[in-house]
C-alpha positions in Angstrom: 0.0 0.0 0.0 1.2 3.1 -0.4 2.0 5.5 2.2 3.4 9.6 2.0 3.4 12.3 4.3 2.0 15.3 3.5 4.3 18.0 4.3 2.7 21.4 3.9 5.0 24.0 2.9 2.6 27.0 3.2 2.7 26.3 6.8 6.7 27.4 7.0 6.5 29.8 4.2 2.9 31.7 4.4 2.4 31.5 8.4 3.6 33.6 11.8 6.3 31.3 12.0 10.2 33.0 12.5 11.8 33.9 9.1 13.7 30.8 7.2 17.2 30.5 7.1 19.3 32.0 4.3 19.2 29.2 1.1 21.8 28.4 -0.9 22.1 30.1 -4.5 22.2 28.6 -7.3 25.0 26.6 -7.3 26.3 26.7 -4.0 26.8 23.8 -1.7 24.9 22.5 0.9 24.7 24.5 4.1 26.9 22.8 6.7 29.4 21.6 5.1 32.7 21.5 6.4 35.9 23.1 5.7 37.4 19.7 4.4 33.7 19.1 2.1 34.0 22.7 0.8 37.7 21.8 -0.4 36.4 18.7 -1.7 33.3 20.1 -3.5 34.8 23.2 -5.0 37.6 20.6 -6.5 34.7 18.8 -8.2 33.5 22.0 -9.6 36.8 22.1 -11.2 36.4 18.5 -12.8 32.6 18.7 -13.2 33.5 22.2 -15.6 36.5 20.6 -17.1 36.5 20.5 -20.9 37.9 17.9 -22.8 39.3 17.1 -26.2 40.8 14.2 -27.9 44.4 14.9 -26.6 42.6 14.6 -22.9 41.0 11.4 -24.2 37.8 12.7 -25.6 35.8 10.1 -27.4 36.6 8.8 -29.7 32.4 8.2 -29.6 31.0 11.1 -27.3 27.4 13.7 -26.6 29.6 16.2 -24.8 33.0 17.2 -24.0 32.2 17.6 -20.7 30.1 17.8 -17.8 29.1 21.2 -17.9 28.2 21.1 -21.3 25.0 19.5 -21.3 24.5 21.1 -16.9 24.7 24.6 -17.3 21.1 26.4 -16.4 20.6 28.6 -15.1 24.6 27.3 -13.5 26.8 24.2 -13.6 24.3 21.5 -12.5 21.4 22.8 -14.1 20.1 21.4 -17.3 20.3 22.8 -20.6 18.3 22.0 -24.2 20.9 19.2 -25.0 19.5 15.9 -25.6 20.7 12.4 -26.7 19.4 9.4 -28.1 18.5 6.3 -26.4 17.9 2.7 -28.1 16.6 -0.7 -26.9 15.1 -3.6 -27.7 11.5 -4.6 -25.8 9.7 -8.3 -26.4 6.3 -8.1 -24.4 5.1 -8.7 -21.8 8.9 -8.0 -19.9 11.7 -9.0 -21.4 14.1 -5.6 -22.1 17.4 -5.9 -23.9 19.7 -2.6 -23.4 21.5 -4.0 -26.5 24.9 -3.4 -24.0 26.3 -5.9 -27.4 25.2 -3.8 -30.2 26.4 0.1 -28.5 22.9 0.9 -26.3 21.4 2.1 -24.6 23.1 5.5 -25.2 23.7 5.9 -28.5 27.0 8.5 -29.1 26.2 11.4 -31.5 29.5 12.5 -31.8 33.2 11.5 -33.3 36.5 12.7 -32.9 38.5 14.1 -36.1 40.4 10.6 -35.9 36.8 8.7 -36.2 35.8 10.4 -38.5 38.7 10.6 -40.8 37.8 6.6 -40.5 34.5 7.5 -41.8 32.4 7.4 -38.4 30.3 10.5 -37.9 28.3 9.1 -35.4 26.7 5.8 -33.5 24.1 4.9 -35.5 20.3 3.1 -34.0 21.2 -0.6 -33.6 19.2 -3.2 -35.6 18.1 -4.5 -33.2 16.4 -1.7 -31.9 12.5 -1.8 -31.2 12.4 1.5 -30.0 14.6 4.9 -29.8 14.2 8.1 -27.1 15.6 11.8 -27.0 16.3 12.5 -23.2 16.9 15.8 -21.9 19.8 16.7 -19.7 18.4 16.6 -16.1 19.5 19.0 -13.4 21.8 17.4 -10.2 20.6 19.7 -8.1 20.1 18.1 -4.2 21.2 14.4 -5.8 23.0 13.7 -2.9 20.1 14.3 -0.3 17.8 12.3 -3.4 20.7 9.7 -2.9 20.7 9.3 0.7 16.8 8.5 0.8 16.5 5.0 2.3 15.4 2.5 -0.3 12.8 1.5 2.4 11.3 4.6 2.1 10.9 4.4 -1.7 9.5 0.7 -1.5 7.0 1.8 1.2 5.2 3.6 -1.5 4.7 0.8 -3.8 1.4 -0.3 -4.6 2.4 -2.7 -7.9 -1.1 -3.7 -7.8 -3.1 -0.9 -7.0 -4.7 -2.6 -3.6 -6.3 0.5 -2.7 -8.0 1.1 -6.1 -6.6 4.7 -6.6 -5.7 4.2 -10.4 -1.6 4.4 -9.1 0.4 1.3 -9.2 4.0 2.8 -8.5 6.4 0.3 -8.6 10.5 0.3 -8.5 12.9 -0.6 -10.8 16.2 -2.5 -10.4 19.7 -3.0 -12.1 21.3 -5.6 -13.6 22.7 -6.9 -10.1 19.3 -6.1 -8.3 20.1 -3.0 -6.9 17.4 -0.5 -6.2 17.1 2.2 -9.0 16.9 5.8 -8.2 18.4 7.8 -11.1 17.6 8.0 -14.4 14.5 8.6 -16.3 13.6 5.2 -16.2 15.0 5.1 -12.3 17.3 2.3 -13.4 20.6 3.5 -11.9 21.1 2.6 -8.5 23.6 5.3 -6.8 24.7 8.7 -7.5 28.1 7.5 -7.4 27.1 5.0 -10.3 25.2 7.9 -12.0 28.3 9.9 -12.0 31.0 7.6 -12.8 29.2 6.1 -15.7 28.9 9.6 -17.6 32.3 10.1 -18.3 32.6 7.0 -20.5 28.9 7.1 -21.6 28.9 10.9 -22.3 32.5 12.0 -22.9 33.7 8.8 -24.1 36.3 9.2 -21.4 38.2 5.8 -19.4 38.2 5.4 -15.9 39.4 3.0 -13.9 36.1 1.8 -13.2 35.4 1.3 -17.1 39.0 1.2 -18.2 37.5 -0.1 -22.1 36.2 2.5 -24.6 33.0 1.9 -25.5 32.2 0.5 -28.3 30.9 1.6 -32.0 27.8 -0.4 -32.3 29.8 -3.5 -30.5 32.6 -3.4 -32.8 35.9 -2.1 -30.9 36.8 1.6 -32.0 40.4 1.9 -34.3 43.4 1.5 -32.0 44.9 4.7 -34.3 42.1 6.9 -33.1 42.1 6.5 -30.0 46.0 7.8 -28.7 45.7 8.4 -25.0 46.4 5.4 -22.8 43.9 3.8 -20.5 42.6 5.4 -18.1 42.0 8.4 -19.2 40.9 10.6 -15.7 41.7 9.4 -12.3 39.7 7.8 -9.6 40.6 11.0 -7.8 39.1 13.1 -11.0 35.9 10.4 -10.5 35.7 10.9 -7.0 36.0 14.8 -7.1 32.8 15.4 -9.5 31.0 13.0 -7.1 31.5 15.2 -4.5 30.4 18.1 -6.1 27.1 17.1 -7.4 26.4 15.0 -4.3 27.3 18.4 -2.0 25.4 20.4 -4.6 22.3 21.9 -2.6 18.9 21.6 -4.2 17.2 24.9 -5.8 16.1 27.4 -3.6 12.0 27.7 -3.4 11.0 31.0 -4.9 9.8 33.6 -1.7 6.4 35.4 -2.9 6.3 38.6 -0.4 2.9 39.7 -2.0 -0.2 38.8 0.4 -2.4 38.1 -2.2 -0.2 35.8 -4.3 0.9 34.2 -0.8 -2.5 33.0 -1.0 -3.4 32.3 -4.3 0.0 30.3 -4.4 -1.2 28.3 -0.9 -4.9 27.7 -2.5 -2.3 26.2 -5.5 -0.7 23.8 -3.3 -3.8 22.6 -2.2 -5.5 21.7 -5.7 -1.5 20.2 -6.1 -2.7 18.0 -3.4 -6.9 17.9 -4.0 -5.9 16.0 -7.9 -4.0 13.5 -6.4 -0.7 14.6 -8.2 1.2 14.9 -5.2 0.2 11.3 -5.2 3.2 10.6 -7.4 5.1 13.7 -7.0 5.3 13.9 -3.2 6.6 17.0 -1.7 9.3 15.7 0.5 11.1 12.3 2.1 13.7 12.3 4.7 17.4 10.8 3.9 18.6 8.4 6.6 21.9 8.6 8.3 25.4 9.7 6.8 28.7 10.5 8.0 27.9 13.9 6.0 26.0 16.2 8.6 24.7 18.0 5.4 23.3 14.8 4.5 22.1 13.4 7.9 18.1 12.7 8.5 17.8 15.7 6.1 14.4 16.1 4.8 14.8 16.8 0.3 11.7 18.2 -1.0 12.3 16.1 -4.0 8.4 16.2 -5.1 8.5 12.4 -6.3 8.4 9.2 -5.6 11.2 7.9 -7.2 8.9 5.0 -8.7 7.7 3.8 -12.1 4.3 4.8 -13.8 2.8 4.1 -16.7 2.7 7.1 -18.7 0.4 5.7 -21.7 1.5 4.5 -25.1 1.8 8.2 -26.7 4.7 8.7 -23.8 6.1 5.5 -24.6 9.6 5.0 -26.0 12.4 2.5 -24.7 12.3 0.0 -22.0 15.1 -0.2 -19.1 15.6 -2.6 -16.4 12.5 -3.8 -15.1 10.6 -0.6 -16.8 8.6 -1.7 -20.2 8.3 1.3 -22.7 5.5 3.2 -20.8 6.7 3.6 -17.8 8.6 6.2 -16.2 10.2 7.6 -12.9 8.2 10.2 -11.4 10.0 13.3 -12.6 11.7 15.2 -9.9 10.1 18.5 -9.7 12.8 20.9 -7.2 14.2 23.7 -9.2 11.2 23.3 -11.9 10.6 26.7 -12.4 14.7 27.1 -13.6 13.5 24.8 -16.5 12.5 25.5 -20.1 12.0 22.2 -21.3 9.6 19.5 -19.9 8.8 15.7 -20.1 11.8 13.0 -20.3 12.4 14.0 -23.9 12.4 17.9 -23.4 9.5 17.6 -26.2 7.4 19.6 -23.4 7.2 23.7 -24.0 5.7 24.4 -20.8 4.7 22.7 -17.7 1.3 23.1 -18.2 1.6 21.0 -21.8 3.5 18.5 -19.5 0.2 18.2 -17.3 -1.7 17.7 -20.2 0.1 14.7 -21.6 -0.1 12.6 -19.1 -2.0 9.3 -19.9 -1.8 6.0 -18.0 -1.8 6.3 -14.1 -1.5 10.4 -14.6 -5.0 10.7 -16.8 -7.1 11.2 -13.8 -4.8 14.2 -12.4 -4.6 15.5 -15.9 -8.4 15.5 -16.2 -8.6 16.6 -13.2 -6.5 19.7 -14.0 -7.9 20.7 -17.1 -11.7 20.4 -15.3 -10.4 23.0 -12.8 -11.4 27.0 -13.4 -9.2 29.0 -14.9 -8.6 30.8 -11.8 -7.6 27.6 -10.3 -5.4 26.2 -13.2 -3.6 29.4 -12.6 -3.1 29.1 -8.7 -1.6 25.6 -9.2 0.8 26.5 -12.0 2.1 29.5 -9.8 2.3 27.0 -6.9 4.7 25.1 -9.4 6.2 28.2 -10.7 7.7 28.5 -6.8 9.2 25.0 -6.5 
């Protein structure tokens, strides 16, 4: 069955209660970090914002030469318009093939001078392919307080078969070794760390020595003479350091409304938030469990999902990963969504309102729900969003 708490925020931002602590700006770490984490993370920065090119070990496949290429809005971390192509192979009812053998899931849109003086532009859809995506960059945001949520908390919430007859049926997703998923559009990868690591030889095409082999082109090994820089090409240290960073990265600020009037209009918001059931899906807030990290420590993330799989409906529908079949998707995080320009898992989305409005599946009754509502209402809810 499932089971949320409902944590109302109009009660800390719209009540008597003694003002808030300062937040952290865009970009800036967590509050209470120490002197030694504030080292640590402003040496990630430096990695994170690191730009590479074939001499560093670029490629010789690659979507970006660097972190900060693709997480840049409105500051490194954010998100940006960049998106890349995804590929897999789905037999019903279950079985998912990532086509690890043929070059997927993430399929490289880029090549090196050397590659392409081979005549490789690019990694091209694999045959075996059922299915292709676009995904949009996601911000990182508060992924270290999203990572230090306790997976019990996330499987509390899972009501696979919809036992209390809401029209939800959130259930997780798992890696290859079983892991619980949390990142990911598909919520497939299981640890920040994992989320991290695994972009610099997905994204940059760049060795580490936790993937010390280039990837491949399509599963066929790339030229030895175009790819000149030994094996591995950054250091666990240069692996470690952009860990840090995102994971001491704090969360968005929520947006202070001083005006009485939209103080209310913006609590009435929250309300219908709750009143269609999307909070349902997208809850406000779960507490992380214990960590060395004081920063990280029974924090409470107002993470406004989750962190399960929905069906979306087919017109949503692309690949399947893991354990989730083409229609399903992780709740989309929602903190920072008003620093956003681009919305759904593909970025096809121009505003958050046309996101509402194409939800199928498990979000049709919310989305009915919304577009039913007065205009005056529709309004208070998307400047309730427009704050988070």
């Amino acid at each position: 069955m499932k089971k949320f708490v409902m944590v109302s925020l109009s009660l800390m931002l719209f009540s008597g209660c003694p003002p808030e602590p300062e937040q952290p700006e865009p970009g800036e770490p967590l509050a209470g970090l120490s002197t030694d984490e504030l080292t640590r993370f402003d040496a990630g920065r430096a990695v994170f914002e690191r730009i590479f090119t074939p001499d560093d070990g670029l490629g010789p496949l690659f979507n970006s030469t660097g972190c900060v290429s693709c997480h840049n809005q409105p500051v490194s971390g954010g998100s940006s318009a960049v998106t890349e192509v995804h590929a897999t192979k789905f037999e019903p009812p279950d079985f998912c093939d990532p086509l690890f053998q043929e070059g997927g899931p993430v399929i490289q849109q880029q090549a090196t001078p050397l590659l392409q003086d081979q005549g490789i532009e690019k990694e091209e859809i694999p045959p075996s392919a059922t299915s292709q995506a676009l995904r949009s960059t996601p911000p990182v945001f508060g992924f270290g307080l999203v990572d230090g949520i306790p997976d019990s908390t996330i499987l509390a919430n899972q009501d696979p078969n919809d036992m209390d007859n809401d029209g939800i049926s959130g259930r997780a997703n798992r890696f290859i070794d079983g892991r619980l998923g949390k990142f990911g559009r598909k919520a497939f990868i299981p640890t920040l760390f994992d989320f991290n690591a695994g972009a610099f030889p997905l994204e940059q095409g760049i060795t580490t020595p936790f993937q010390p082999a280039e990837e491949t082109i399509n599963g066929t090994p790339v030229p030895p003479e175009t790819d000149p820089v030994p094996e591995p090409e950054v250091t666990e240290e240069d692996v470690q350091a952009v860990d840090d960073f995102v994971r001491f990265l704090a969360p968005l600020p929520r947006k202070r409304v001083k005006d009485l009037s939209e103080k209310k209009e913006v609590e009435r918001g929250e309300k219908l938030f709750e009143d269609i059931a999307c909070a349902s899906c997208h809850i406000p807030s779960m507490q992380t469990g214990p960590s060395e990290v004081p920063a990280l420590n029974h924090q409470t993330v107002f993470l406004y999902s989750d962190l399960l799989l929905h069906d979306m409906g087919s017109d949503l529908a692309d690949v399947c990963l893991g354990l989730a079949t083409p229609s399903e998707f992780r709740t989309e995080l929602l903190m920072g969504l008003r620093f956003r320009n681009q919305f759904l898992h593909d970025g096809s989305a121009g505003t958050v309102e046309e996101a509402i409005e194409r939800h199928a599946g498990e979000g049709e009754a919310s989305r009915d729900a919304f577009t039913d509502l007065p205009e005056k209402d529709k309004q208070a809810l998307l400047k309730f969003l427009d704050t988070i």
